[in-house]
N, C-alpha and C positions, 0 to 999 in steps of 0.2 A: 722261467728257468727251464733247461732239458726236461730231458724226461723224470718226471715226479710221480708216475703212476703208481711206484713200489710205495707211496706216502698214504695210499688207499687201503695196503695193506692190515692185516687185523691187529698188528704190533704196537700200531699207534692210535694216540690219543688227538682228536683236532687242537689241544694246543702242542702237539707236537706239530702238525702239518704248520701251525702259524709258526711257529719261530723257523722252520727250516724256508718256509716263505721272505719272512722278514729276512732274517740272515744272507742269504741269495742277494734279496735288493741289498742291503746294506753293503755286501763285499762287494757287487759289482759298481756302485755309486760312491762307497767313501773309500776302499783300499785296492782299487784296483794300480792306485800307484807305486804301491807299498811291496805286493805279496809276491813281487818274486825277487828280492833279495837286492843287494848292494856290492858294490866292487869294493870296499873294503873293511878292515876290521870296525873304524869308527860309523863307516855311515852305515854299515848292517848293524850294529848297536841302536842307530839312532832313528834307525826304520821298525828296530823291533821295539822299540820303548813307543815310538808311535802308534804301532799296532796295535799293543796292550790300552795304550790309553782312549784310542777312538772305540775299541770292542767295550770298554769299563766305563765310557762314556754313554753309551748307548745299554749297559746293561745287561750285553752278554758277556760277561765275565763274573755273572752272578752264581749261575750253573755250576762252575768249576770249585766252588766252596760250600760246604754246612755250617750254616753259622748258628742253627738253631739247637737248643737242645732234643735230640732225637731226628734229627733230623736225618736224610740219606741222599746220597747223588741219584738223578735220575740219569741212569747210563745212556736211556736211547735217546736224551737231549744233548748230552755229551756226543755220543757216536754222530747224530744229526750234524750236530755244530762243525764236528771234526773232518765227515764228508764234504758237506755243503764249503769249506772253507778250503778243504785241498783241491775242491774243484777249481778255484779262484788260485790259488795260488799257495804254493808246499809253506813258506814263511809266513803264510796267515794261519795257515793251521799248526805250523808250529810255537807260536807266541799262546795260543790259545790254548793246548794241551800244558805249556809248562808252567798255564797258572793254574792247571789244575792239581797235574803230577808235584807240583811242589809244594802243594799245601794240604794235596789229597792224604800224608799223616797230622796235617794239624786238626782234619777237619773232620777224621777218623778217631785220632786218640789225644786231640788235645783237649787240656784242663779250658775252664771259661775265659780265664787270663789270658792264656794262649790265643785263641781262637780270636778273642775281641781287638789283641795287638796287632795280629796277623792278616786276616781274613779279612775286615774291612775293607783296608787299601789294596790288595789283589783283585775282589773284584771293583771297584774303581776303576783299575789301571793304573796307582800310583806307588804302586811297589813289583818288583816282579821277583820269582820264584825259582828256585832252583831243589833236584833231588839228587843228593850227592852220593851213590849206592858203587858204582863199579869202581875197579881200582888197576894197576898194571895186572896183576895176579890174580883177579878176582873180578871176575863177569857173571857167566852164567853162574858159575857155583860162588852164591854169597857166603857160602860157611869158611870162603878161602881168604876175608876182609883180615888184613894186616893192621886197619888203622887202630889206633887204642885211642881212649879215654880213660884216664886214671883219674880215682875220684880222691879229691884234697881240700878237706873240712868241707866248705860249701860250696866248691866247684868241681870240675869234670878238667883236666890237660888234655886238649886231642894231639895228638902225632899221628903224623904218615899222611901219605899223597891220594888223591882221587883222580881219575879222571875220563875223558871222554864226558864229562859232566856240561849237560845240555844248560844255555843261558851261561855259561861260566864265564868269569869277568863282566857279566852283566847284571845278575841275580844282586836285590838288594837281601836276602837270604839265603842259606840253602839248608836245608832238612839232611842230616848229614848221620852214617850211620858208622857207628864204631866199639870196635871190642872192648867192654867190660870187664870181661871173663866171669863171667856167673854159671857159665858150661861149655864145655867142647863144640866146636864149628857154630852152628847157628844158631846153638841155644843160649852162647855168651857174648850176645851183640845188643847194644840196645841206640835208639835214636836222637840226635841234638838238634834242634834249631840254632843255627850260628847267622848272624848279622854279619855283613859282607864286610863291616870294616871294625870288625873284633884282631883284636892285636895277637900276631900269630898267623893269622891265615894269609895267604900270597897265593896270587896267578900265578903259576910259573910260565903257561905260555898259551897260547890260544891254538887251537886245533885248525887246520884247515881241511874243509871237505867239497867232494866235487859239488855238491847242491849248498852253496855255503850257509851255514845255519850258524850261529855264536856258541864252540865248545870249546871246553878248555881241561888243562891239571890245576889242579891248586894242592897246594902243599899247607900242611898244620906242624906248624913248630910251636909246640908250648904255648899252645892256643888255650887259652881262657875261658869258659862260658860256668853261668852259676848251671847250681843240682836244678833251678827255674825253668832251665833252657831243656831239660830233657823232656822226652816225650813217653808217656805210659811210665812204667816201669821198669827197673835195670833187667834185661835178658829179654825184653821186649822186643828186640828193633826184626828179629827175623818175623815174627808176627806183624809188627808193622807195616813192613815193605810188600808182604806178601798181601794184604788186604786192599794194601794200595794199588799195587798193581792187579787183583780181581777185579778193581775196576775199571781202570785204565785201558791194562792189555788188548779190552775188547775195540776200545776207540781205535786202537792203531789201526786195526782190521778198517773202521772205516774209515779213517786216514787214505788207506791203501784202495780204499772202492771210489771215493773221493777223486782221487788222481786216475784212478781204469777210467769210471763215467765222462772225464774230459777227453781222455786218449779216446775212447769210444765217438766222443761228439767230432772232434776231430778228425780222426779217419772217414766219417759219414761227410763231412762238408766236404773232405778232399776227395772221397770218391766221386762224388757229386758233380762237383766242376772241374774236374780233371780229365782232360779227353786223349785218347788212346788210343791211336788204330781207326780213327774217327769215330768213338763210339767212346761215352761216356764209362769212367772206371768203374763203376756203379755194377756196371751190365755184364760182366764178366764174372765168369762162375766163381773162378779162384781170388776171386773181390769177394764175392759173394760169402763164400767158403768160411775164408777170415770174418767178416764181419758176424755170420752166427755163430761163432768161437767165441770170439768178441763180448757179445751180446749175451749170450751163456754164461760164458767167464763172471760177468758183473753181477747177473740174478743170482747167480749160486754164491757168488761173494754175499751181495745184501742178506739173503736167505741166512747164513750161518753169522750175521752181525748184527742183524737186527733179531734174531733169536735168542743168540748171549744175551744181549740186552736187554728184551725184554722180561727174559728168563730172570735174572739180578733184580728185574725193579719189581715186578709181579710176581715171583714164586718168592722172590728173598732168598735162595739160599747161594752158597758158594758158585760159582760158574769156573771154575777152574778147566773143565774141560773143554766148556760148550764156548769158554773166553780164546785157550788154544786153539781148537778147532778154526772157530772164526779168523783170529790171526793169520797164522798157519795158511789159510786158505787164500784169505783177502790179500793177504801179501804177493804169495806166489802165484796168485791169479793174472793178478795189476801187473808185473812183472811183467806175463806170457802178453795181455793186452795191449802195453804202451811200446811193444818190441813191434807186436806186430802193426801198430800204429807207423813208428817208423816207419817199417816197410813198407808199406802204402805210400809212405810220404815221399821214399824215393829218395833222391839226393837232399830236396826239401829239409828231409826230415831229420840230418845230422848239419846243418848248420847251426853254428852257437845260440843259442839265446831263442830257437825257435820253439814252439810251444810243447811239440813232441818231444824236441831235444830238452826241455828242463825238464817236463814229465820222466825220462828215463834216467836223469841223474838223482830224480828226488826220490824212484822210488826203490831205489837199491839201499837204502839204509833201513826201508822199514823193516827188513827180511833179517835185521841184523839185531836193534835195538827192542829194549823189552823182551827178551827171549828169543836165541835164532829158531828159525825155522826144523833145526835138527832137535833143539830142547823141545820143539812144541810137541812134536812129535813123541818125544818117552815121556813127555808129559799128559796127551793125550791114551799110548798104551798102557800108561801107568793106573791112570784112571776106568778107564774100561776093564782090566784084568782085575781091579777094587771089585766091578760090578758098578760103578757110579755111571 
């Protein structure tokens, strides 16, 4: 694999260096067919349902779920998994995060019922996951969630639309969050598991994006699920979402180091063999220049992603800042990296389908999803002015 040296680091544990090893081989031997997407709605469906099942065939899709009693995510195997697989390709990292993100409240606050119906076949690869949280009105601020759940004898009616909802129309689940009203904005929200073919719920359409990944709206008319289907307790579900993503948000971060570490290897090979003035791009200061930007960019991304992480799995407590931070960082680093990657590449570098040209489409959504860039921010001053 590239460069591995940050694996030497005192963050990690040698079965972390082994799975980010194994993983490496495995994406570049069994999904290098797969991970960078499809021309259309059906065969991205049916690429992403492959990818889940080769990763749940081999066993990395075990990471993404707690099945045990007491058990806890190890983030910096998650974060690992999430780099090492956006280096290979953005839709291999993206199947891989939404078997985590979609069952990260079952495996947080689900009953043993839960857990045993659910969990199993995710990590397999023979079910896949969805987290149904944002809505037209209701993004960053979850206390703005229109959809309802009214409860009737022993079931829950959901009403109201979701969307931008990652896996949508492909999710044999979604963990799905909806007002109660047990209190005002986010204190009166609580969380449902709903099965993808519960009577009631509808795609209304599928989302298209420039790096295309499978989103969608789905709509709840007088959708049905029993009081079974909920998760925690009623006025739970802002508590839920938020623990979820404590651990998640820090992955994105390396999602986003994932895809810089390729733009990085990338511009090194094309400075490399690319001759200029008869003098290789290499050798040129303003090559140069870029490159330890470049190369800076990425360590100080790792540095504040493998710190969340280790911070979660070793101290235990909240990472809410040190999770923004990372984000925040790793996001708009990889940005400034894969930019300048292009430019290196020259005309190269904006033909369709070439390696730079997907790296810059796939990584303008990081900077958007799980929290933009601008929330990470009064989420990161929020916390510092606490003292945390």
């Amino acid at each position: 694999m590239p460069d591995a040296s940050f694996l030497d680091w005192p963050f990690f544990e040698a079965r972390h260096r082994a799975l980010a090893e194994q993983l490496d081989e495995f994406a570049k031997t069994k999904l290098a067919d797969l991970a960078h997407g499809a021309s259309d709605d059906a065969a991205l469906d049916r690429a992403c349902r492959e990818i889940v099942h080769r990763l749940g065939a081999e066993g990395f899709l075990n990471q993404c779920c707690v099945a045990e009693p007491g058990g806890k995510f190890d983030v910096r195997s998650l974060a690992l998994s999430r780099e090492t697989l956006a280096r290979h390709g953005g839709l291999a990292d993206f199947c891989f995060a939404m078997q985590g993100l979609g069952t990260g409240p079952i495996s947080l606050f689900g009953n043993e019922a839960q857990k045993r119906k659910y969990l199993p076949p995710v990590m397999r690869g023979k079910r896949i996951a969805a987290f149904a949280l944002s809505e037209p009105q209701a993004g960053s601020d979850v206390s703005a969630i229109a959809t309802e759940a009214a409860r009737s004898g022993n079931e829950y009616v959901l009403n109201g639309t979701k969307t931008w909802i990652s896996n949508g129309g492909l999710a044999d689940h979604y963990v799905v969050f909806a007002r109660t009203g047990e209190g005002p904005g986010s204190k009166g929200l609580s969380a449902f598991i709903v099965d993808a073919d519960t009577q009631g719920l509808k795609v209304v359409e599928r989302i298209a994006l420039i790096a295309p990944h499978p989103l969608a709206t789905l709509a709840f008319k007088d959708c049905r699920v029993p009081v079974s289907a909920r998760l925690g307790v009623p006025g739970e579900g802002f508590k839920i979402a938020m623990a979820t993503l404590d651990v998640f948000r820090t992955t994105v971060g390396a999602a986003a180091l994932g895809l810089a570490r390729r733009a990085l290897d990338e511009a090194l090979a094309r400075c490399a063999n690319r001759a200029v003035f008869g003098k290789p791009l290499a050798e040129y200061q303003l090559t140069q220049a870029k490159i330890a930007e470049m190369a800076l960019a990425v360590d100080a991304a790792a540095l504040l992603v493998y710190r969340s992480a280790w911070t979660k799995d070793v101290i235990g407590k909240r990472v809410t800042r040190e999770a923004a931070m990372a984000k925040l960082h790793a996001t708009e680093a990889a940005q400034q990296v894969i930019d300048m990657a292009v430019q290196l590449h020259g005309g190269t570098g904006v033909v369709a389908d070439a390696p730079v040209e997907r790296l810059y489409r796939e990584i303008r959504a990081l900077r958007i999803y799980e929290g933009t860039s601008e929330i990470q921010k009064l989420v990161i001053a929020a916390a510092v002015l606490r003292g945390e």
